[in-house]
C-alpha positions as CSV (number, residue, x, y, z in Angstrom):
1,X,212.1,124.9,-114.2
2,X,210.9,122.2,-116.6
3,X,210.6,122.3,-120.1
4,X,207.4,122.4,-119.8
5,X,207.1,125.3,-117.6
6,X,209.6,127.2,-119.8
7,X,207.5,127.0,-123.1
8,X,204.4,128.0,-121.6
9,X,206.5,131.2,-120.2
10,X,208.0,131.5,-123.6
11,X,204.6,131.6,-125.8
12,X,203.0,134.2,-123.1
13,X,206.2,136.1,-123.8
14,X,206.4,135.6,-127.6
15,X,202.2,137.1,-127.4
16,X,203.0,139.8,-125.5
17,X,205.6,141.0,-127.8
18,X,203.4,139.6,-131.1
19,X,200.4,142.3,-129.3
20,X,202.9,144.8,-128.8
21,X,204.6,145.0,-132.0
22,X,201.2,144.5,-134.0
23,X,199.9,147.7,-131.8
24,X,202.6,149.9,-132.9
25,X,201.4,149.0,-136.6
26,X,198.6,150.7,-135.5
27,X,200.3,154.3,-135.1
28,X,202.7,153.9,-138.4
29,X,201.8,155.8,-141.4
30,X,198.6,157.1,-143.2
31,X,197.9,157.2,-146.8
32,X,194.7,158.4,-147.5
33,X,192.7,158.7,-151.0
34,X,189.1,161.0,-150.1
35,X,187.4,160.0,-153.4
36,X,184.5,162.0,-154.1
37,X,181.6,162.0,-156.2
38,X,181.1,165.6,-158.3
39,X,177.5,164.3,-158.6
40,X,174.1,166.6,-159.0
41,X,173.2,164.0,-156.3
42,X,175.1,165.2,-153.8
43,X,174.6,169.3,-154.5
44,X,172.3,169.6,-151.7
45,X,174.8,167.9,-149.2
46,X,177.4,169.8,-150.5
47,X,178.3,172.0,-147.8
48,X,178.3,169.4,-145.3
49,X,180.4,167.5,-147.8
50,X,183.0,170.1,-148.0
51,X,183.0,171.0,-144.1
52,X,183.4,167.1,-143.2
53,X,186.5,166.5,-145.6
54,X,188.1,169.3,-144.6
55,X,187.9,168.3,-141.1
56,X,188.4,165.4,-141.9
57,X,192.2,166.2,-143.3
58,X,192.8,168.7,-140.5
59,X,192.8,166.0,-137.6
60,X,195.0,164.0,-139.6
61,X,199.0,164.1,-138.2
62,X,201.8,165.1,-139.5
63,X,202.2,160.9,-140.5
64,X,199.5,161.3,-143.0
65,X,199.8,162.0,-146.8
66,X,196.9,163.0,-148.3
67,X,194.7,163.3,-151.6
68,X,191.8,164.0,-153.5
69,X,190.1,162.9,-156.3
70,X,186.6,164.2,-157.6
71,X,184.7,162.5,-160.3
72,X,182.1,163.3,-162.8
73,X,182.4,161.3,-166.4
74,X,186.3,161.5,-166.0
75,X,188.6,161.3,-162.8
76,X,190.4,164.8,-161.6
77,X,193.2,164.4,-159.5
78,X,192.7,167.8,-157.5
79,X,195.6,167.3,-154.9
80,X,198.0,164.7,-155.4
81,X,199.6,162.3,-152.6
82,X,201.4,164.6,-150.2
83,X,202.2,165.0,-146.8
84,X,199.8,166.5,-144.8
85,X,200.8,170.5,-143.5
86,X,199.6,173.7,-143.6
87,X,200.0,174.0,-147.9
88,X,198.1,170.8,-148.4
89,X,195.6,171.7,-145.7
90,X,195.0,174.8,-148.0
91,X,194.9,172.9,-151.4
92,X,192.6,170.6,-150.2
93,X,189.9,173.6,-148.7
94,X,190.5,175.3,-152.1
95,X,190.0,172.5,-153.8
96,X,186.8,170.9,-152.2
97,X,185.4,174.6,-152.4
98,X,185.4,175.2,-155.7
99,X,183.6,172.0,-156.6
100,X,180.3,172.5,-158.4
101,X,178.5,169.4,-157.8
102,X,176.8,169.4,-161.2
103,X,177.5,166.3,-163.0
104,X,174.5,164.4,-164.7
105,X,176.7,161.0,-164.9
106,X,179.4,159.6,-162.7
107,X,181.4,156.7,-163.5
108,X,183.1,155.3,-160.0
109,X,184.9,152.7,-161.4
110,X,187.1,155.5,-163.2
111,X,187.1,157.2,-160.2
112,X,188.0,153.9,-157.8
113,X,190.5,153.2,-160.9
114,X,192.4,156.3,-160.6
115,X,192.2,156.3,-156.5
116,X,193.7,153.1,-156.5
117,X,196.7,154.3,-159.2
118,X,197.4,157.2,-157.1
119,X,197.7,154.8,-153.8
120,X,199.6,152.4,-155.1
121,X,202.2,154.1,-157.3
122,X,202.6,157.1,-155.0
123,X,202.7,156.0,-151.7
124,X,205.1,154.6,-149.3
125,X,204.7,150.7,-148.9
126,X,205.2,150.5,-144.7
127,X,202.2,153.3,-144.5
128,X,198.5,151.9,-144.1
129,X,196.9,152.7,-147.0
130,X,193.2,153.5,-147.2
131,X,190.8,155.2,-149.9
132,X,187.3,157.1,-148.5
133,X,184.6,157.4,-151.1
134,X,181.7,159.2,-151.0
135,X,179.0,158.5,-153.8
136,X,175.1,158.3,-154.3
137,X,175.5,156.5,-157.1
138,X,178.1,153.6,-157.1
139,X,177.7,153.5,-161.2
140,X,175.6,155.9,-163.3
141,X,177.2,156.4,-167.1
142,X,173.6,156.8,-168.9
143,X,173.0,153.3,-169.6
144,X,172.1,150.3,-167.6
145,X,174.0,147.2,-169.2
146,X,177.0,149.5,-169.1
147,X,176.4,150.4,-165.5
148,X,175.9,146.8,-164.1
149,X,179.6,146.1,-166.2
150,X,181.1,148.9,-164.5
151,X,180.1,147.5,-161.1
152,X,181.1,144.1,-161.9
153,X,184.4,145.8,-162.7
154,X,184.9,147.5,-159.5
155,X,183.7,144.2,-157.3
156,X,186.0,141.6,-159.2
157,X,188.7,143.6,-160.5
158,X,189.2,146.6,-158.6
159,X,188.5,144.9,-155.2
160,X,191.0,142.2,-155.6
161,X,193.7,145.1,-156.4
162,X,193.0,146.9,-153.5
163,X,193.4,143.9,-151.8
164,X,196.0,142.6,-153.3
165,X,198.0,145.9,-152.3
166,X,196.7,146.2,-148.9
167,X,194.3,149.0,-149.5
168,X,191.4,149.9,-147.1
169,X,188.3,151.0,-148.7
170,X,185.6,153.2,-146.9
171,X,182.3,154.3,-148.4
172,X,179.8,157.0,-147.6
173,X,176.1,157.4,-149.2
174,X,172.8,159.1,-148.4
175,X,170.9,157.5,-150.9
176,X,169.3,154.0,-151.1
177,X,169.8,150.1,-149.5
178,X,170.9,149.2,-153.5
179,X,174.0,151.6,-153.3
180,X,175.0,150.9,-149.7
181,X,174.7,147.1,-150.5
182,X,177.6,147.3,-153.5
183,X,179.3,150.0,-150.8
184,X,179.4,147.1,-148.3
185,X,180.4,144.5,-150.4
186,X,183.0,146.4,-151.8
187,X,184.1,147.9,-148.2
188,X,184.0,144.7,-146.1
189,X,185.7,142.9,-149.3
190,X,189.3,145.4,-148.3
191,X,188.5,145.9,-144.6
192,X,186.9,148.8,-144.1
193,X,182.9,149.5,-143.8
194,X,180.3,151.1,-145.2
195,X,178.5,154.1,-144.1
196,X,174.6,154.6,-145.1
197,X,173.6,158.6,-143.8
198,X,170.1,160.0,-143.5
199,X,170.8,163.9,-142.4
200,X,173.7,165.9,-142.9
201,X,174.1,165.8,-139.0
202,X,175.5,162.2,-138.9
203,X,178.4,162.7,-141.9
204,X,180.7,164.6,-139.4
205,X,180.9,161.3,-136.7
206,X,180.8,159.4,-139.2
207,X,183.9,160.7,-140.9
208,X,185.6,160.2,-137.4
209,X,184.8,156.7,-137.2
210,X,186.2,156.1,-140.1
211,X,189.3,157.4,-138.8
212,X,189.4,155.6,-135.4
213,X,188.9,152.4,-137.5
214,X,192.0,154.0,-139.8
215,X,194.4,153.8,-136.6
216,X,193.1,150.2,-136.0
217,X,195.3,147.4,-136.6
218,X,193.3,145.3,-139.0
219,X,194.7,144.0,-142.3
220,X,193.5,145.1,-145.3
221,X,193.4,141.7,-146.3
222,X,190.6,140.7,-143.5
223,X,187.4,140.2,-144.2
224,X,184.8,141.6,-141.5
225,X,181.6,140.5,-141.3
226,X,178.5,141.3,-141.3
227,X,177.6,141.3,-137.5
228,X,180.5,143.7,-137.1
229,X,179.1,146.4,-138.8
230,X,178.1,149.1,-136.7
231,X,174.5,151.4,-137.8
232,X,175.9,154.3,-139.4
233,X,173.0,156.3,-138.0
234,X,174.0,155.2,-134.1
235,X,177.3,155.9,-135.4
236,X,176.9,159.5,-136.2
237,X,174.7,160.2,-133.3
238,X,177.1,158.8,-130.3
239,X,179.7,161.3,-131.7
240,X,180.3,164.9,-131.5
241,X,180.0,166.8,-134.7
242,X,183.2,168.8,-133.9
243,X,186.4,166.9,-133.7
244,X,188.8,169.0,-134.7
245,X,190.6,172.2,-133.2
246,X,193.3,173.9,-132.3
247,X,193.4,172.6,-128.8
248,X,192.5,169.0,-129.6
249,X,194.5,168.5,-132.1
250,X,197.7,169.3,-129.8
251,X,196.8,167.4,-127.2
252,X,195.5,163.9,-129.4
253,X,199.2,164.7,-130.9
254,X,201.0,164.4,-127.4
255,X,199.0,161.5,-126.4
256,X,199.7,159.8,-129.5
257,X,203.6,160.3,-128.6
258,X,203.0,159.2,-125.3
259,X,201.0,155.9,-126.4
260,X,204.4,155.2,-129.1
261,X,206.8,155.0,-126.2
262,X,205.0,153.2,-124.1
263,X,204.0,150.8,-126.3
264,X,207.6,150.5,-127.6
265,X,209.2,149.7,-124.3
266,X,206.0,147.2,-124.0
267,X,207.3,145.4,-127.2
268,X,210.9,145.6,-126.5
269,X,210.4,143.8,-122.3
270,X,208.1,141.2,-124.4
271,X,210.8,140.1,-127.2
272,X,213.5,140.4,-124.2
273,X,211.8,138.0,-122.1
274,X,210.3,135.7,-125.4
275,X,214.2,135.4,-126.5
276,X,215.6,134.5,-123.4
277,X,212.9,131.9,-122.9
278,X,212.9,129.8,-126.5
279,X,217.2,130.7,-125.9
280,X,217.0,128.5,-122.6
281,X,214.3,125.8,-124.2
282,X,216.3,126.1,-127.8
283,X,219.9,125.1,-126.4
284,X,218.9,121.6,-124.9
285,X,216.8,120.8,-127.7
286,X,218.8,118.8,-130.7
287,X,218.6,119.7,-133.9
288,X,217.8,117.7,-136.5
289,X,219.9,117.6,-139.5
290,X,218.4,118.8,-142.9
291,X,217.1,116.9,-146.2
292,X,220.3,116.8,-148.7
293,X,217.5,116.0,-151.2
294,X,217.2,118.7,-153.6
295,X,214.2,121.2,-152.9
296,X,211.3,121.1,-155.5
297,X,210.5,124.5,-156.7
298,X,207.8,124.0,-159.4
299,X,204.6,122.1,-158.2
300,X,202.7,119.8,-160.7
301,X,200.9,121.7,-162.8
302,X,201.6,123.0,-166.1
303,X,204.8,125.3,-166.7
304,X,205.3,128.4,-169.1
305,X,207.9,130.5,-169.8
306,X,207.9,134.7,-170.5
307,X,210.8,136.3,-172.5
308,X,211.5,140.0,-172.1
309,X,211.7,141.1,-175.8
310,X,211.7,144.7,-175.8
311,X,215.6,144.3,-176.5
312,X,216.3,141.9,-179.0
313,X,220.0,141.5,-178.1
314,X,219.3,140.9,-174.7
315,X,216.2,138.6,-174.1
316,X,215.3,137.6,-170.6
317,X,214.2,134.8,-169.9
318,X,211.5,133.5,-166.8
319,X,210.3,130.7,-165.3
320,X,206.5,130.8,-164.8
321,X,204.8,127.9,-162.4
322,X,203.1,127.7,-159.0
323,X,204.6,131.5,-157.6
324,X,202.6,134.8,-159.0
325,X,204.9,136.8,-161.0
326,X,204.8,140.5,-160.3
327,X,205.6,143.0,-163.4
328,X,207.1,146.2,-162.2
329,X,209.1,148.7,-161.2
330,X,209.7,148.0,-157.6
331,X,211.3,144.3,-156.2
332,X,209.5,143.3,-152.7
333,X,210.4,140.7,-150.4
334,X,207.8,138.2,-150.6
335,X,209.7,134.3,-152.0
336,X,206.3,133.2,-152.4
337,X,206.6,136.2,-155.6
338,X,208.6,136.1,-158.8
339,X,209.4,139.3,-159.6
340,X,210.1,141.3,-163.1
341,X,211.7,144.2,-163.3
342,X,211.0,147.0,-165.8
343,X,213.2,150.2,-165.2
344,X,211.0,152.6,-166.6
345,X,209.2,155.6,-165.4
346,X,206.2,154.9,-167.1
347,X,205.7,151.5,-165.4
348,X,204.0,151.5,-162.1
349,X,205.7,149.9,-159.2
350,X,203.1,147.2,-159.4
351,X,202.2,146.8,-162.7
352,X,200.0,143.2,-163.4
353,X,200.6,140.0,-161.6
354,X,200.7,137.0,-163.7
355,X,199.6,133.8,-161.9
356,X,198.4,130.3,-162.7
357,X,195.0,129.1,-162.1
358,X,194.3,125.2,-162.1
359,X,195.6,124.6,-165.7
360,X,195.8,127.8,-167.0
361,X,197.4,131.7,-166.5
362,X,195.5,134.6,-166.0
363,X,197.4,138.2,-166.1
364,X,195.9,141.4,-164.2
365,X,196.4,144.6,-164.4
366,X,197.1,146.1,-160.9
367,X,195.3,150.0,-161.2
368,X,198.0,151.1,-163.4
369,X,197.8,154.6,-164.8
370,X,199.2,153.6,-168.4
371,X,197.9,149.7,-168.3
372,X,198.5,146.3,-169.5
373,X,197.9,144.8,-172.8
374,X,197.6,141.2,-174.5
375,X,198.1,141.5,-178.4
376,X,197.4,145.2,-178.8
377,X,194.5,145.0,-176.8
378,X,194.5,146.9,-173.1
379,X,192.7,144.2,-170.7
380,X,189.9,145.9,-167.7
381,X,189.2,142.3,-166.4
382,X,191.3,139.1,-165.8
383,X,192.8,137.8,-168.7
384,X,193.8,134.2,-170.1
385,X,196.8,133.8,-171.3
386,X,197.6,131.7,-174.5
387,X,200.3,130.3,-176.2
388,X,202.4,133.2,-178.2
389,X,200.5,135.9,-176.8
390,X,202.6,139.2,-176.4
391,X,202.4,141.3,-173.3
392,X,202.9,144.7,-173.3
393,X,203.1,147.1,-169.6
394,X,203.1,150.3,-171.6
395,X,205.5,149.9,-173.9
396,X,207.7,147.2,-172.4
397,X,207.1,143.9,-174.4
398,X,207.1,140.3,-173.0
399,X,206.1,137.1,-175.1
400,X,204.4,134.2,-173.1
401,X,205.1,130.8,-174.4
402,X,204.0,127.4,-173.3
403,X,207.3,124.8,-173.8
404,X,204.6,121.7,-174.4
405,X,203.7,123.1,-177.6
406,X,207.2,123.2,-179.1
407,X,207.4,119.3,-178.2
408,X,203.9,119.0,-179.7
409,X,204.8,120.7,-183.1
410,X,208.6,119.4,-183.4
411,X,208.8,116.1,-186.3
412,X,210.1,113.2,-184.8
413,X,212.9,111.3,-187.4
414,X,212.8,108.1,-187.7
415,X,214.4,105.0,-189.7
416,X,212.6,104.0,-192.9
417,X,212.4,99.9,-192.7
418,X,213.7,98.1,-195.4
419,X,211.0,96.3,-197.6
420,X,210.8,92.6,-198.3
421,X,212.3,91.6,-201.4
């Protein structure tokens, strides 16, 4: 077989196995944030509302953790991140009953902020991770500058978060093209959709197809556009209201089973054949010998450096360039990431992300529940970091300092020249 014979077989085999493995992705893990408006809005959609959640969390499997959050002017977390069974089935109907649907003013960015803090702090980082809201009104505090902030908020903060942590977002609204316009930028933005409903009728289907596009195996970092959005109204109708019992659920579980194993042995034939292949191409190829020049690991721009301070008998000290430094309580894996560790409880796992912009850093907060702050001050929006400023991620204090400006400040000593006599 020539070698050219054997890398065509070889990338056929490495795409099988690439689909395979990518399709089981599909099946791992479900977190799930159902974050929902306690608006006067939505009082007379209420039971429909209540009926279509709860559904909702009953065809979820036994891979799923679950939550809800309800809003007015402040954020209650009514049923924290858990796994879904019969105790959390019963929290959430109890909880989605008692709702009142009587707030005047709802501020979603608290709501989105909160959803996102539960998500990311709470749940496990190999599930899929996805956050449903359901809103009339994607910003209503009682006055209009402050709303318009809010939204900017939740587009350029809160959707880069979500983002940044892999986070699906979903949206859900009867009321007008203005609301489902900010819905589907924010959606599409994370990789999920937007949902604009005209009767009661349609919220059921539309809840499943938000959770057929759940089990897909899109990135949360992929953007979809436009032309793939599907009418939410065609949506509804083309599916049965009723999607969930007894009987159903048993059998979508065994299928589901079925689909893992087969899928598995799919993935594991694929690699099999793609490592035999590139084995059999790989052995007669030679291989060249590597660089002994030393690697460069800061690019061009300008360098700073941050010191841990919060113990002044041990101060840390970090490196800041062309990488994004993560401050938190969890390490990844990713090299392209510095990361800081702060082993405390009140630190979320993903705290803020420092990162350089062009000639500059920027620091952002990353939905923490007790947040970030530059000199005192707790930052909502992207923030520019100067020279001396001091960092704070709760209580945990870092300085940020820019080694240029020592140079810049130091006195230079020179000779004094003798003068003509």
């Amino acid at each position: 077989m020539t070698s050219i014979a054997q890398a065509r077989y070889t990338c056929i085999a490495l795409l099988l196995s690439a689909l395979s493995i990518f399709s089981l992705k599909a099946w791992a893990g479900q977190d799930v944030v159902v974050l929902l408006a306690n608006s006067d809005s939505l009082q007379a959609n209420s039971k429909a509302i209540t009926q279509a959640v709860i559904d909702f969390a009953n065809s979820r499997g036994p891979d799923t953790s679950f939550a809800v959050i309800t809003y007015g002017k402040t954020p209650v977390v009514q049923v924290p991140l858990s796994p879904i069974n019969d105790d959390t089935r019963a929290q959430i109907s109890n909880a989605l009953r008692r709702l009142d649907y009587r707030s005047q003013y709802t501020d979603t960015a608290a709501g989105m902020k909160q959803a996102l803090a539960e998500i990311i702090n709470h749940a496990d980082n190999n599930t899929q991770k996805n956050i449903v809201l359901i809103t009339n009104d994607i910003e209503n505090i009682g006055d209009t500058s402050a709303n318009k902030e809010k939204i900017s908020w939740i587009l350029q903060a809160q959707m880069p978060t979500a983002v940044y942590n892999h986070v699906r977002v979903y949206g859900v609204t009867y009321t007008s093209n203005a609301v489902y316009k900010t819905l589907e930028v924010l959606t599409l933005g994370t990789g999920g959709n937007a949902f604009q409903i005209a009767h009661d009728s349609e919220l059921s289907g539309v809840m499943q197809r938000i959770s057929a596009s759940m089990l897909s195996s899109s990135s949360a970092t992929m953007l979809i556009s436009p032309s793939q959005i599907v009418s939410p109204a065609l949506a509804g109708a083309s599916v049965p209201a009723q999607f969930n019992t007894p009987l159903t659920h048993q059998n979508n579980q065994s299928t589901h089973t079925r689909w893992v194993w087969l899928i598995g042995l799919l993935a594991l034939l694929a690699a099999s054949i793609g490592i035999y292949a590139a084995w059999n191409i790989v052995r007669h190829i030679r291989v060249p010998k590597r660089s002994t020049k030393p690697l460069i690991h800061f690019g061009e721009g300008p360098r700073a450096v941050l010191y841990d301070i919060s113990n002044p008998n041990d101060i840390k000290r970090f490196e800041l360039a062309e990488r994004s430094t993560l401050l938190g309580r969890v390490a990844g894996y990713d090299p392209e990431v510095q990361y800081v560790l702060v082993k405390e409880k009140t630190v979320g796992r993903c705290h803020a992300v420092i990162e350089r912009r062009g000639h500059s850093f920027w620091i952002m907060d990353q939905g923490s529940i007790n947040g970030t702050f530059v000199n005192g001050e707790r930052i909502m929006a992207d923030r520019a970091l100067k020279h001396a400023d001091i960092i704070a991620i709760h209580r945990h204090e870092f300085e940020f300092m820019i080694p240029e400006y020592f140079e810049s400040e130091s006195t230079v000593v020179g000779a004094r020249e003798q003068l003509a006599g």
